[in-house]
C-alpha positions, 0 to 999 in steps of 0.5 A: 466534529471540530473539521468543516468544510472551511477548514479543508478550503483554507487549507487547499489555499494555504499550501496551494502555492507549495503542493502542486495538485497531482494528476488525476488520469482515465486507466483504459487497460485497468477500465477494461480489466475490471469493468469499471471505468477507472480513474487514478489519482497520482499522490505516489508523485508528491515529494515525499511519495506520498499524501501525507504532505498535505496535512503535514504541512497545513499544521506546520503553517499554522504554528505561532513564531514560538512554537516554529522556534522550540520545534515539533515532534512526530511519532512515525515509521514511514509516510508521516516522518518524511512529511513533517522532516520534509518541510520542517526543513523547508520552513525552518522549523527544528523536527524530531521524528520517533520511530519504532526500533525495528523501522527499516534503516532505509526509512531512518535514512530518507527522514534523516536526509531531510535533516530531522533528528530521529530516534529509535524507541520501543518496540511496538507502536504503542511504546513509540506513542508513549514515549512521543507524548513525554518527549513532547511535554519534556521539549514543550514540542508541538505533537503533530499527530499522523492522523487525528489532528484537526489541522492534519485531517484539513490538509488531507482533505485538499485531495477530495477538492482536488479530485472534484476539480479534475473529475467531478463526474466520478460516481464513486471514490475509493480510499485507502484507511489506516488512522483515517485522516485521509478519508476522514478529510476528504469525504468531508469535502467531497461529500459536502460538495457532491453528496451523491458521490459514493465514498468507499474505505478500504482497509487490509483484513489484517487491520480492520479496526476502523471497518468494524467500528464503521460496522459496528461489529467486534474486530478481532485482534490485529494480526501478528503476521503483519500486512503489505500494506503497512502505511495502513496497518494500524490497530485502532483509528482516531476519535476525530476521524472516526466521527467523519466517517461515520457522517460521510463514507458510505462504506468500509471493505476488507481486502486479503493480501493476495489481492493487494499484492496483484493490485501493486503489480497490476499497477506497476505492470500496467500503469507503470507507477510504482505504489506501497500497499495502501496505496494499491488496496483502491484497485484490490478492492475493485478487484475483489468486489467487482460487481459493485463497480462495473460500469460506475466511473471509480476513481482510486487514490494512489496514496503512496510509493514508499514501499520497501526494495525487499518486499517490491521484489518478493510481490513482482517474484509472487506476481510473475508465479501467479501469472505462469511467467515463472514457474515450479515443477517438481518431476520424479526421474529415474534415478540413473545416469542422463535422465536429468540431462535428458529432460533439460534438454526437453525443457529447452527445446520447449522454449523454456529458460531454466531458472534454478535446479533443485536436485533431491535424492534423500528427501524425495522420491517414490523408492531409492531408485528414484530422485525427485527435481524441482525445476524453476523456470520462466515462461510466457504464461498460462499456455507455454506452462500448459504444453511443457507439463503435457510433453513431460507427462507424455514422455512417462514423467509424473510432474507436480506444478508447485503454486503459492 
């Protein structure tokens, strides 16, 4: 292991003067919701939304006068761009950021406002990595790796300091791992500092490749599907980083993406702050794993806020079903003039606000005489949904609750 403890306190004095330390509060609500004595560090309040500053610019600061001059490239599809774009610009230094083709135009667009030249290449990651490294060498660029990068791993580890400065009673910290430059730095620090803090990784059970070289078992292939924790959706970890989990975590768990989905709800519900995938799956894991955690002063890290409009709005529209606060019932009717206009009128006087009606006649229904309609509607939660299906059911109606 080339990263010490030296490294990560030289590079908490290094960009000190830039990156003001983010707050680090007591969750009372989170606290009581899952018995553990939750604490929250904010890094989704960076600039840029996210941790990834911390190494970003640890490695810019170290570069000579000519490197500065001839520029660095980076290789990212969100976190990691708009770091080195970020104070690239600020520094002066000329920065070329590579992104997958399919990146969202809103990411292309936030690293581009901070004035890097970005292009568009390959179609999977690894394509985009290929093309980085020859980009590199062509420009006699300075990589600056998203991950596995000594500097970058030092920068990322000015957290753990961080957090032993604000909460230094913590028993326990939970960190989210892509690549494994967060975790990798800091549970070094921490773990050099106050070795009887635990120290938890957490990665999404759609990308699992560093909890199965944690554990040492075969990891299956990364799935397809894709996660809503992309920021930790990567498909192998670095070498680098891999050796300082291995010396320092204490353990690495998997979480589904039910369960990171109501933990971004939970937090921007309840906490009021707004986090990307990696950032919640701390809470998801606390949420699935709550024996391990009850009564033990967690702390959670926040890591990012960048998470796209589209899919922000699919989990609070899915946040709101799993809560009973919106609704579907599909109720077979008798296929005969006033029967819609009977039970709307029902559904009203129950204080229920219809949403959306689908009316089906063709493709649904227990005879031709009957129709079937799916009724979305908002409610105040589980017991209003309770009483509305009991009073349909107890006018002669079959109905159906469609879930997830």
């Amino acid at each position: 292991m080339t990263v010490q403890l030296d490294d990560v306190e030289r590079a908490h004095e290094r960009i000190g003067g830039t990156i003001a330390p983010t707050p680090l509060l007591r969750s009372e609500t989170l606290s009581r919701l899952t018995g553990a004595e939750i604490f929250l560090k904010f890094e989704n309040l960076q600039f840029t939304a996210s941790f990834k500053e911390r190494g970003a610019l640890n490695r810019l600061l170290q570069l000579s006068d000519e490197q500065r001059r001839v520029g660095v490239i980076a290789m990212s599809a969100g976190n990691h761009a708009q770091a080195v774009a970020y104070h690239g610009q600020r520094l002066g230094i000329p920065a070329c950021i590579v992104m997958p083709r399919h990146t969202p135009n809103a990411k292309v667009e936030q690293t581009r406002v901070f004035g890097a030249e970005v292009i568009l290449h390959g179609s999977q990651f690894d394509e985009t990595r290929s093309f980085t490294l020859e980009e590199a060498k062509r420009r006699h660029a300075v990589l600056v790796h998203p991950f596995d990068d000594d500097a970058v791993i030092a920068g990322q580890g000015t957290l753990g300091l961080e957090v032993l400065e604000q909460a230094p009673e913590i028993d326990v910290l939970v960190l989210p791992v892509g690549g494994g430059g967060l975790i990798g730095g800091t549970s070094l620090a921490v773990k050099s500092k106050r070795p009887q803090i635990e120290i938890v990784g957490v990665q999404a059970e759609r990308f699992p490749a560093a909890f199965h070289a944690f554990h040492g078992t075969d990891a299956p292939p990364s799935s397809t599907k894709g996660t809503v924790a992309e920021g930790i959706a990567v498909k192998a970890p670095g070498a680098r980083t891999m050796a300082l989990i291995r010396a320092h975590v204490d353990d690495m768990v998997l979480v589904t993406e039910d369960l990171i989905e109501r933990a971004i709800f939970n937090l921007l519900e309840i906490e009021k702050t707004l986090t990307e995938g990696a950032g919640a799956a701390g809470l998801a894991a606390v949420l699935r794993y709550p024996d391990r955690f009850r009564g033990r002063k967690t702390c959670l890290v926040l890591s990012g806020g960048n998470i796209d409009m589209m899919i922000l709005s699919s989990i609070l529209q899915r946040g709101l079903v799993r809560s009973r606060r919106l609704v579907r019932l599909r109720v077979e009717l008798a296929d005969v003039p006033g029967a819609l206009g009977q039970v709307t009128q029902l559904l009203g006087e129950l204080d229920s606000n219809i949403i959306d009606i689908v009316h089906q006649r063709a493709f649904a229904g227990s005879s031709a005489r009957a129709a079937v309609v799916d009724f979305t509607l908002q409610m105040r939660g589980e017991e209003q949904a309770d009483q509305v299906v009991k009073a349909l059911v107890e006018r002669g109606l079959e109905v159906q609750t469609v879930d997830l």
